[in-house]
MDAnalysis code that builds the backbone (N, CA, C; Angstrom):
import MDAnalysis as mda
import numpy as np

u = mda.Universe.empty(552, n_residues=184, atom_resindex=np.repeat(np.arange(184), 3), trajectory=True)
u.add_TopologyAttr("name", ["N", "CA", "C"] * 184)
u.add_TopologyAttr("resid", np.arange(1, 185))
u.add_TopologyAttr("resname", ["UNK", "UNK", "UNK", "UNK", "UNK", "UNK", "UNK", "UNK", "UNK", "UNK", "UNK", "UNK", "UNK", "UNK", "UNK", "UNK", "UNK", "UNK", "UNK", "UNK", "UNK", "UNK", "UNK", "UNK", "UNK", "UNK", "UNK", "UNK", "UNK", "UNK", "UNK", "UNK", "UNK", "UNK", "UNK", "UNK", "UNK", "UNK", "UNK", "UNK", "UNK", "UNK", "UNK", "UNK", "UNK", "UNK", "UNK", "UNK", "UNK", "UNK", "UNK", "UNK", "UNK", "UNK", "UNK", "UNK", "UNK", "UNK", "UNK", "UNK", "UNK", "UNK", "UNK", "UNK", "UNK", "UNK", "UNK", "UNK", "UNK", "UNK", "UNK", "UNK", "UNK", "UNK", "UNK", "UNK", "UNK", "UNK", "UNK", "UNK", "UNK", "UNK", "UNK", "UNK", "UNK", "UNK", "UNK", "UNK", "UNK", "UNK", "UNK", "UNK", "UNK", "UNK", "UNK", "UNK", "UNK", "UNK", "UNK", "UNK", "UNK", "UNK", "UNK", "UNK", "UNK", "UNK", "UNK", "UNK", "UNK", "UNK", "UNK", "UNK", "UNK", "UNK", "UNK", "UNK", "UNK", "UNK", "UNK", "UNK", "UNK", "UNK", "UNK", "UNK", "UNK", "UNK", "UNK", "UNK", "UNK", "UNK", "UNK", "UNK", "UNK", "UNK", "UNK", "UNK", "UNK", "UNK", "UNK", "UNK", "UNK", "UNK", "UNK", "UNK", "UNK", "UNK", "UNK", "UNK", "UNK", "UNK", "UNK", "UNK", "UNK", "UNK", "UNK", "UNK", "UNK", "UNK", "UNK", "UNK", "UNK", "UNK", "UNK", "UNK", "UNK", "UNK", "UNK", "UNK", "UNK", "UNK", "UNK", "UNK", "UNK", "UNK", "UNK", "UNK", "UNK", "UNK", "UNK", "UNK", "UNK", "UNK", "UNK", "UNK"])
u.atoms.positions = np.array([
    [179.643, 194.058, -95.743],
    [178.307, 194.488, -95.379],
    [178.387, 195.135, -93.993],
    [177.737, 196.092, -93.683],
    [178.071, 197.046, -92.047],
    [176.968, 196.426, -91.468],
    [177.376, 196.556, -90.539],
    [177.017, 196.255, -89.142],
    [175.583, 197.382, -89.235],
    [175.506, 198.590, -89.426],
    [174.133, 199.404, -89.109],
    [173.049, 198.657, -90.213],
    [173.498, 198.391, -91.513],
    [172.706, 198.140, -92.306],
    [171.757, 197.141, -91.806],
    [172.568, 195.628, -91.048],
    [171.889, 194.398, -90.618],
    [170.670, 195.309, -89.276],
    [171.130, 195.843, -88.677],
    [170.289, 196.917, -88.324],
    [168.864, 197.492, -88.129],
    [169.343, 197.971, -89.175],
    [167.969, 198.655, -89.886],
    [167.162, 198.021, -90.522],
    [167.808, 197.027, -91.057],
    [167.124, 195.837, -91.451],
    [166.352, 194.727, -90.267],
    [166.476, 194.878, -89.567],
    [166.390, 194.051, -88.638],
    [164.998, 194.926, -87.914],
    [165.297, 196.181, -87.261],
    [164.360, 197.187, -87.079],
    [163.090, 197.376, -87.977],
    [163.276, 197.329, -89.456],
    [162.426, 197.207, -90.306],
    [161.524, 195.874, -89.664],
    [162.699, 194.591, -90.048],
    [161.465, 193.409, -90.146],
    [161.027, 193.703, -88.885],
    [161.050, 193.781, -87.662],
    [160.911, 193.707, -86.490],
    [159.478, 194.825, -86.515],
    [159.349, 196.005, -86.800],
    [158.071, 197.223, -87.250],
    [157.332, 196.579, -87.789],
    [157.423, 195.722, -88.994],
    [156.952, 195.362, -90.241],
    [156.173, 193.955, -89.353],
    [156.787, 193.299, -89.140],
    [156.284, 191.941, -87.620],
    [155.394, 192.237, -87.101],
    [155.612, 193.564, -86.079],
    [154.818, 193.643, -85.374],
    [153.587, 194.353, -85.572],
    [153.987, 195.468, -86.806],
    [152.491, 196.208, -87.659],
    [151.588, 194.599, -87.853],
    [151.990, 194.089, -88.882],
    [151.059, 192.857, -89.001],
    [150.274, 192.202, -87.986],
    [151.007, 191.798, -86.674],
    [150.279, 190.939, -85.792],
    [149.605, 191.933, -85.215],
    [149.808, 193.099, -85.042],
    [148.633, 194.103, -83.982],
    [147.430, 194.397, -85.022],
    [147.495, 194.668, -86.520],
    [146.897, 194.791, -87.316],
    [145.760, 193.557, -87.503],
    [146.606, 192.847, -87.688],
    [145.520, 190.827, -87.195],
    [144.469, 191.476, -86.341],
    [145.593, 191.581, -84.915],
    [144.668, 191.276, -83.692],
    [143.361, 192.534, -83.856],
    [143.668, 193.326, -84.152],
    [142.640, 194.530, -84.351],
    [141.483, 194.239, -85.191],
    [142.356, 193.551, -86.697],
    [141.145, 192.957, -87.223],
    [140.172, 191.864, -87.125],
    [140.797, 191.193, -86.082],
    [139.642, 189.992, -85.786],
    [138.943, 190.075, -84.741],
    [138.725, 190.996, -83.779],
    [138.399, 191.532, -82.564],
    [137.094, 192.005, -82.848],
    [136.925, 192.756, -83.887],
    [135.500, 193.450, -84.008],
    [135.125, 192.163, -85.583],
    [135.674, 191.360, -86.084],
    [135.077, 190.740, -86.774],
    [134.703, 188.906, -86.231],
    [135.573, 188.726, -85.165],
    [134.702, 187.938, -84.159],
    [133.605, 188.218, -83.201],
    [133.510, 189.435, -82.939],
    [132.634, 190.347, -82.447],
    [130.944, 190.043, -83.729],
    [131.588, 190.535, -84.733],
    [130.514, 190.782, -85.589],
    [129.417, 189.416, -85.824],
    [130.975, 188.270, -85.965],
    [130.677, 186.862, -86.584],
    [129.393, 186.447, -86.037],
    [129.357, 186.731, -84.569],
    [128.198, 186.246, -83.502],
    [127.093, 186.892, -83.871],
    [126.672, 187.971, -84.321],
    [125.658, 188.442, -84.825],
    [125.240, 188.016, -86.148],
    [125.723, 187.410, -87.217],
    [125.137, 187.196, -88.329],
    [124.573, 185.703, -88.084],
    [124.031, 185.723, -89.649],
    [123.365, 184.678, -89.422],
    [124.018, 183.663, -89.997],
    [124.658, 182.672, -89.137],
    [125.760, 181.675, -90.435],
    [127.118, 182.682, -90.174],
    [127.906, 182.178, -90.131],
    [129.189, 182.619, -90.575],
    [129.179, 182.586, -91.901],
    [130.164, 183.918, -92.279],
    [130.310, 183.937, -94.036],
    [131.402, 183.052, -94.284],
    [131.825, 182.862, -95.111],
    [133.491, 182.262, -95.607],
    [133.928, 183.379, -96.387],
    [134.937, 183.523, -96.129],
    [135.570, 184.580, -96.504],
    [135.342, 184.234, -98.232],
    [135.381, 185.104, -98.415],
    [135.582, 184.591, -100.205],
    [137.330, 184.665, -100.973],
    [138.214, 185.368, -100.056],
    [139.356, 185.352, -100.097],
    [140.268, 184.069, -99.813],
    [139.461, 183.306, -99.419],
    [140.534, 182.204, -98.020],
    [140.642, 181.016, -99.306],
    [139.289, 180.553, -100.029],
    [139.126, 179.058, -100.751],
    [138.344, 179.753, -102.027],
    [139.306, 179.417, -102.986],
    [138.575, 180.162, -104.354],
    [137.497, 179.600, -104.594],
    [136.810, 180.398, -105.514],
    [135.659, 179.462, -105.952],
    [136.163, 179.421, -107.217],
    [135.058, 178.580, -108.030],
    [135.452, 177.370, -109.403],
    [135.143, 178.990, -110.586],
    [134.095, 179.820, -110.221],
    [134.328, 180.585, -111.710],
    [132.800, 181.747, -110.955],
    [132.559, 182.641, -112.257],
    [131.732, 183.739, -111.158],
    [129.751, 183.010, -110.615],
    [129.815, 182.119, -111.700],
    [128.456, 181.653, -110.815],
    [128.615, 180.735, -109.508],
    [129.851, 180.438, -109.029],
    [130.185, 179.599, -107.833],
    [130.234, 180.957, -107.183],
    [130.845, 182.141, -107.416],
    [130.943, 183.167, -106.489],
    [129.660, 183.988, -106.239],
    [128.453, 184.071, -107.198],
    [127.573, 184.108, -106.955],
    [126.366, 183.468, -106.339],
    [126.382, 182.185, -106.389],
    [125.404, 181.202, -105.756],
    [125.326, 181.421, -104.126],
    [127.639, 181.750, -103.930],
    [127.800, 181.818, -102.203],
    [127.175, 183.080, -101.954],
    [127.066, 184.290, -102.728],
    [126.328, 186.048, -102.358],
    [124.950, 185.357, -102.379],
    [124.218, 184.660, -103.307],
    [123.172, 184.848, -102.937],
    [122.444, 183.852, -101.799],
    [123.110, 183.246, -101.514],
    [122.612, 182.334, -100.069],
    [123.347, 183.114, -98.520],
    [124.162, 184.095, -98.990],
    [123.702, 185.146, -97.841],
    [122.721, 186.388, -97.505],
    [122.257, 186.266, -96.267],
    [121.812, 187.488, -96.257],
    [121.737, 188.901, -96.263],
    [121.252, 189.773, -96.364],
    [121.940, 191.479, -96.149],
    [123.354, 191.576, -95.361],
    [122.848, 191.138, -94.296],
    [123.667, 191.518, -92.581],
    [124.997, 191.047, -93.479],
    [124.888, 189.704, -93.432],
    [126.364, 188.905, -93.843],
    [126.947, 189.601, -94.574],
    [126.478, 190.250, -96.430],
    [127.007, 190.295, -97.316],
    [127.314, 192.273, -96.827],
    [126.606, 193.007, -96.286],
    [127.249, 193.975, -95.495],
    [128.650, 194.355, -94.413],
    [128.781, 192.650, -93.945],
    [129.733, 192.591, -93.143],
    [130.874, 192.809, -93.719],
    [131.123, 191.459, -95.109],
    [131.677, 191.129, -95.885],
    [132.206, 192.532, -96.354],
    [131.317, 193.321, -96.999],
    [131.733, 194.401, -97.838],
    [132.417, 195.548, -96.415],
    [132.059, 195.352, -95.303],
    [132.837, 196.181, -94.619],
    [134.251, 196.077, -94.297],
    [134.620, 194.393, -94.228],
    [135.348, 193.616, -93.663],
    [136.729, 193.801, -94.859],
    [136.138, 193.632, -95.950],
    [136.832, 193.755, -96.915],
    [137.503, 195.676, -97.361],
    [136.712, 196.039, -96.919],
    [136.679, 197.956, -97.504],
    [137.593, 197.986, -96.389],
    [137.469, 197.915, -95.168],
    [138.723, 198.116, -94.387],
    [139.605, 197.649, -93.698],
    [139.213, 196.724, -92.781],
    [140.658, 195.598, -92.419],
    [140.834, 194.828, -93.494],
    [140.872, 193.963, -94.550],
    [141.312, 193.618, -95.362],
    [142.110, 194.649, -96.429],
    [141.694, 195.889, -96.352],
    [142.692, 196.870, -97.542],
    [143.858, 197.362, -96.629],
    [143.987, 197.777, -95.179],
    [144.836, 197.750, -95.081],
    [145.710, 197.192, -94.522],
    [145.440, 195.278, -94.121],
    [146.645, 194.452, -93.579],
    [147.367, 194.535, -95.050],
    [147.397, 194.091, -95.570],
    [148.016, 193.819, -97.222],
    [149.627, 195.197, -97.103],
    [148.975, 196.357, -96.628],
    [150.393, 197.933, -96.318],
    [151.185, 196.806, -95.270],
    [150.752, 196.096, -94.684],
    [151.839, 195.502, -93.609],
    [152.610, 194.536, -93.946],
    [151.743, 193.479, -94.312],
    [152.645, 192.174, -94.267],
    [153.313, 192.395, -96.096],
    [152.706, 193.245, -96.999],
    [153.797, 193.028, -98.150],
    [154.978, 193.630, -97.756],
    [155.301, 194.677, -97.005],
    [156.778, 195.423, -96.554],
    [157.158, 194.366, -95.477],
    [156.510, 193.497, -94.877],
    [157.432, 192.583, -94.107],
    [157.852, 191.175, -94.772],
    [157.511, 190.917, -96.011],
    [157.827, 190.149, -97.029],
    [158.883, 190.788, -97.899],
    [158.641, 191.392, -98.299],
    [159.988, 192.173, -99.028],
    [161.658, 192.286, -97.848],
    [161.008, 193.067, -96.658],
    [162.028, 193.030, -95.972],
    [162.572, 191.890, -95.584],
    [161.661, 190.570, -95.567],
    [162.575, 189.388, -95.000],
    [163.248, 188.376, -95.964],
    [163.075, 188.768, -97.167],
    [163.184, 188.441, -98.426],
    [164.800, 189.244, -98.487],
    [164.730, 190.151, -98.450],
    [166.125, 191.007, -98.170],
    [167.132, 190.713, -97.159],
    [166.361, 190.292, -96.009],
    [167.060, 189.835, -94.761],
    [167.766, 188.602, -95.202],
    [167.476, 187.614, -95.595],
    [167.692, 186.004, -95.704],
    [168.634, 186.517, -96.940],
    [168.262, 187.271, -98.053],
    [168.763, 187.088, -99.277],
    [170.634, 187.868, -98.375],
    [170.374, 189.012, -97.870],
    [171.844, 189.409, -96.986],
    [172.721, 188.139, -96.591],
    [172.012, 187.306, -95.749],
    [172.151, 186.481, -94.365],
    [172.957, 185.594, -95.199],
    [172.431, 184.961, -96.454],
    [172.821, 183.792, -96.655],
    [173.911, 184.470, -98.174],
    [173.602, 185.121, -98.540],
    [174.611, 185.755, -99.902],
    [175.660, 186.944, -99.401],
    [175.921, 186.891, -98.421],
    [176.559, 188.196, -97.930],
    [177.235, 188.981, -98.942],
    [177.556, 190.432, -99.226],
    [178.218, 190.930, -99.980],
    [177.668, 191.266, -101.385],
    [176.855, 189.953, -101.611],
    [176.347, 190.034, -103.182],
    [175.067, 190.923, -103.305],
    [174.643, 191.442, -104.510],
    [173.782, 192.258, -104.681],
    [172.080, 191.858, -104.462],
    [171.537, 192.125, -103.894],
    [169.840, 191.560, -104.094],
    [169.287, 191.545, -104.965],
    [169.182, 190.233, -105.742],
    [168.437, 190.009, -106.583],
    [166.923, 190.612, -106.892],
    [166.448, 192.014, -107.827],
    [165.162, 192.595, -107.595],
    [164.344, 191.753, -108.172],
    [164.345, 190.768, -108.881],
    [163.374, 190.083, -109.305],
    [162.451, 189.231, -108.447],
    [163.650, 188.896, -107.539],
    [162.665, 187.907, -105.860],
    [162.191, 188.971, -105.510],
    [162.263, 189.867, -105.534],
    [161.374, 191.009, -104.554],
    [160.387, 191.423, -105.090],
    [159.867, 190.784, -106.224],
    [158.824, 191.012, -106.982],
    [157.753, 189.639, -106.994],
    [157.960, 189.052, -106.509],
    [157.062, 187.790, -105.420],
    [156.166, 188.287, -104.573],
    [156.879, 188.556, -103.318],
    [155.548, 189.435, -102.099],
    [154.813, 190.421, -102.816],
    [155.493, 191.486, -103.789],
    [154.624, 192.076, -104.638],
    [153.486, 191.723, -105.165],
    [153.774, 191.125, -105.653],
    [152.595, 190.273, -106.796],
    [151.418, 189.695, -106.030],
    [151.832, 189.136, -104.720],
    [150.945, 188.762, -103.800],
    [150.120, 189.578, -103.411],
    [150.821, 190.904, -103.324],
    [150.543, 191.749, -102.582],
    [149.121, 192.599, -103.458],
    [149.280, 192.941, -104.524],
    [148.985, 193.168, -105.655],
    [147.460, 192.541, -106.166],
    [147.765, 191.414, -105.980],
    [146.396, 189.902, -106.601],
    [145.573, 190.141, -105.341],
    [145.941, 190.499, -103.878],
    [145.231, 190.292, -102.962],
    [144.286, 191.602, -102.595],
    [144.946, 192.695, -103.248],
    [144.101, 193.913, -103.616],
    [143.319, 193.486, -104.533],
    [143.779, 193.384, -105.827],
    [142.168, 193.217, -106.942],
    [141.341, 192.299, -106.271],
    [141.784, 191.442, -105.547],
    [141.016, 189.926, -104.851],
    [139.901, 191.045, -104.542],
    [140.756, 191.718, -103.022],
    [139.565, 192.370, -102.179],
    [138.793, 193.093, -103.033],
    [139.381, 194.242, -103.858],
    [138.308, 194.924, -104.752],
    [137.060, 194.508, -105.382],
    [137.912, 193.565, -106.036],
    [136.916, 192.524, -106.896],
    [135.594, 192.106, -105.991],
    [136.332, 191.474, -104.761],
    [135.200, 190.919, -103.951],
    [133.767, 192.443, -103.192],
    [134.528, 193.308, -103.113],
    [133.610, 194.523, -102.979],
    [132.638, 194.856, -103.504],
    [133.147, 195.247, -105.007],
    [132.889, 195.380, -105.945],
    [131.046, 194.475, -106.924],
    [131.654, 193.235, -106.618],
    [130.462, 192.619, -106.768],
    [129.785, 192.069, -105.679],
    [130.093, 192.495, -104.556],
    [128.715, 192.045, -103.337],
    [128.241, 193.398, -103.472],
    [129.106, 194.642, -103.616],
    [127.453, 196.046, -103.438],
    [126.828, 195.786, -104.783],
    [127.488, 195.294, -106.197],
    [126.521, 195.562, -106.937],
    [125.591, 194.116, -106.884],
    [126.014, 193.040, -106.089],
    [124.479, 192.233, -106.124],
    [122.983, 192.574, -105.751],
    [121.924, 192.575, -107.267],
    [121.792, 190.937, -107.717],
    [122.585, 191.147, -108.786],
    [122.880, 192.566, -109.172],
    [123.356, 192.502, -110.791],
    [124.868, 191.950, -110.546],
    [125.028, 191.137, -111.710],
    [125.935, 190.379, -111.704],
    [126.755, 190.943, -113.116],
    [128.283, 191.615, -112.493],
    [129.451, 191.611, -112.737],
    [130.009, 190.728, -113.847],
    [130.773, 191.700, -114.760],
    [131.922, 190.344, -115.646],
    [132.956, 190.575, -114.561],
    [133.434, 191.263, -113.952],
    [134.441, 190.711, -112.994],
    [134.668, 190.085, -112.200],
    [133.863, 189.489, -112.026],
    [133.327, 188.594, -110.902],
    [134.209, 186.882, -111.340],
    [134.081, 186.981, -112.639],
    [135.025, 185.908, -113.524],
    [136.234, 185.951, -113.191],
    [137.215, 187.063, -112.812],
    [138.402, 187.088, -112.393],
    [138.385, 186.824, -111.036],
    [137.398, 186.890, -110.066],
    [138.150, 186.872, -108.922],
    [138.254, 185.023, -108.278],
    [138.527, 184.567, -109.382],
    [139.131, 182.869, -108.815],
    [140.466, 183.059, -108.762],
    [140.475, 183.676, -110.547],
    [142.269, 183.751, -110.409],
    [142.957, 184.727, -109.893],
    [142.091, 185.926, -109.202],
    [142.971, 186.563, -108.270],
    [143.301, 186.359, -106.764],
    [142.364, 184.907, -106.665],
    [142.487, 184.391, -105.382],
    [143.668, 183.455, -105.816],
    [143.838, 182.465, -106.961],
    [144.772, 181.374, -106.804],
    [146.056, 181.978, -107.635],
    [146.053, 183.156, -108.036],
    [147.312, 184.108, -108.389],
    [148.110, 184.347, -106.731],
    [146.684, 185.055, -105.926],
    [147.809, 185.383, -104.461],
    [148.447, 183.725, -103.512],
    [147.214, 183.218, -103.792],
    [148.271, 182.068, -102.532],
    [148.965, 181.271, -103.508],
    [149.309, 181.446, -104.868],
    [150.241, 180.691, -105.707],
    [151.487, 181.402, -105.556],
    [151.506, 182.937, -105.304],
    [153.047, 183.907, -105.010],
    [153.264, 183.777, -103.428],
    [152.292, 183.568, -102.867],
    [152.405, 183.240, -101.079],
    [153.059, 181.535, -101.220],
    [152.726, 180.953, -102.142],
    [153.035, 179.359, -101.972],
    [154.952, 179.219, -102.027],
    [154.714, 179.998, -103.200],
    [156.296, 180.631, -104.041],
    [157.377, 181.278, -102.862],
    [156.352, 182.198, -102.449],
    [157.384, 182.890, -101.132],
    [158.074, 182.105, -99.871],
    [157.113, 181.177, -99.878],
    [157.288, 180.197, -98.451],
    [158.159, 178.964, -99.092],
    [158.218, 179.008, -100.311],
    [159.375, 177.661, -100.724],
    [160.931, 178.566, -100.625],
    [160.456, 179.931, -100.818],
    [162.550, 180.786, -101.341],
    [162.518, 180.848, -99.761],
    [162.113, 181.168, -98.652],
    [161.978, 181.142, -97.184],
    [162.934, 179.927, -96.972],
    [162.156, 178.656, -97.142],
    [162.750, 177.697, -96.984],
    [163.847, 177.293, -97.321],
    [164.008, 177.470, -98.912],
    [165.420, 177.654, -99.688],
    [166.727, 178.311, -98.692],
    [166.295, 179.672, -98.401],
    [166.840, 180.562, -97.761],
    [167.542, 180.027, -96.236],
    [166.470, 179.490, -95.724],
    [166.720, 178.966, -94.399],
    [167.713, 177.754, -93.951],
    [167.041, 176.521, -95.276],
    [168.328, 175.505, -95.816],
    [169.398, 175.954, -95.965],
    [170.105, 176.912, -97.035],
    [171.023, 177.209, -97.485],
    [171.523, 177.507, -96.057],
    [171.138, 178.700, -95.312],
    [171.960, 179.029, -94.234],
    [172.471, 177.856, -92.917],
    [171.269, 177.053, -93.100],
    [171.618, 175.707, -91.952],
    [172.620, 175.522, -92.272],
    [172.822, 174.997, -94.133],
    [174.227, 174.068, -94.430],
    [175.347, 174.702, -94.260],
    [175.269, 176.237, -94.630],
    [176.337, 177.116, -94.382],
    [176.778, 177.275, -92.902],
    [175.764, 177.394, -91.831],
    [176.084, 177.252, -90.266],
    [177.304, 176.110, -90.225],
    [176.533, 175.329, -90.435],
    [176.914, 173.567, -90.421],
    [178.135, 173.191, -90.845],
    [178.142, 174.209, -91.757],
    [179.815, 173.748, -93.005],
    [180.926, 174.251, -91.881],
    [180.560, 175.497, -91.672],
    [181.262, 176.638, -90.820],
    [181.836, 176.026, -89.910],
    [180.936, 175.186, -88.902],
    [180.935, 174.754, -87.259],
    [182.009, 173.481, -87.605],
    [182.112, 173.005, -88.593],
    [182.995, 171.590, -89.249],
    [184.013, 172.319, -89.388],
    [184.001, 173.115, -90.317],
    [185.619, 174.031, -90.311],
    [186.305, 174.386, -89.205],
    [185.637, 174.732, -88.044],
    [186.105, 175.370, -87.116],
    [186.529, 173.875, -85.634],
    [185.712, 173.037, -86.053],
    [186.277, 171.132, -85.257],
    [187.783, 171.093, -85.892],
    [187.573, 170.876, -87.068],
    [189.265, 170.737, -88.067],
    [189.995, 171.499, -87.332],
])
């Protein structure tokens, strides 16, 4: 494996890192900003699924305009585009670890189809969630999917953070094995 590749790889996650956290900070700046003006904080409808679409409706209709405007802004644009950041810094660190700890061997494309999927569920999520706050009061059949496109994404986010770990183990024991070989 060369030396430029770890690299570029490295440069990647490192872009991909830091797109995300400036992207955060940007997005919570004018939506802590906003929070203070409504009435009630909303709950995201992304963060804690609800049970099916009249649980997702009961929460639209016990907000008000302001809120469910926020929501639909919040969602139309800092929420559509953190998702361009952190799925390319999931893939890339997914690649990184899969290098780190398999050296030589080929990357498995099927793990790299994890952050995808996340990536993926957390778009229809947001759509979905758009979608039926402008058209409330009328109430959506899609509105039925967006539980399981909430517990589809943090079930491939749950998934991602166990091969992380996997990843991270494996390399401890391999450090570890190494540092014993080298006492002998």
């Amino acid at each position: 494996m060369s030396i430029t590749f770890f690299k570029y790889l490295k440069f990647l996650l490192l872009f991909f890192l830091t797109g995300t956290i400036f992207w955060s900070v940007l997005m919570m700046i004018p939506a802590i900003y906003d929070f203070g003006k409504l009435n009630g904080t909303p709950e995201m409808l992304d963060v804690i699924p609800k049970k099916n679409a009249n649980s997702v409706y009961s929460y639209i209709k016990n907000m008000d305009l302001k809120n469910r405007n926020f929501l639909v802004h919040f969602y139309r644009l800092e929420d559509l585009i953190y998702p361009m950041f952190y799925g390319p810094l999931l893939v890339v660190t997914l690649v990184y670890y899969q290098r780190k700890t398999f050296p030589g061997k080929k990357i498995k494309p099927f793990v790299l189809i994890i952050p995808l999927l996340m990536v993926l569920f957390d778009y229809l999520e947001n759509f979905t969630i758009i979608r039926v706050i402008q058209a409330y009061p009328h109430q959506l059949q899609v509105a039925s999917f967006l539980p399981g496109f909430t517990v589809a994404k943090w079930s491939f986010g749950i998934i991602f953070g166990v091969m992380i770990m996997y990843y991270t183990r494996l390399l401890t024991l391999k450090k570890k094995s190494n540092l014993q070989k080298k006492i002998r």
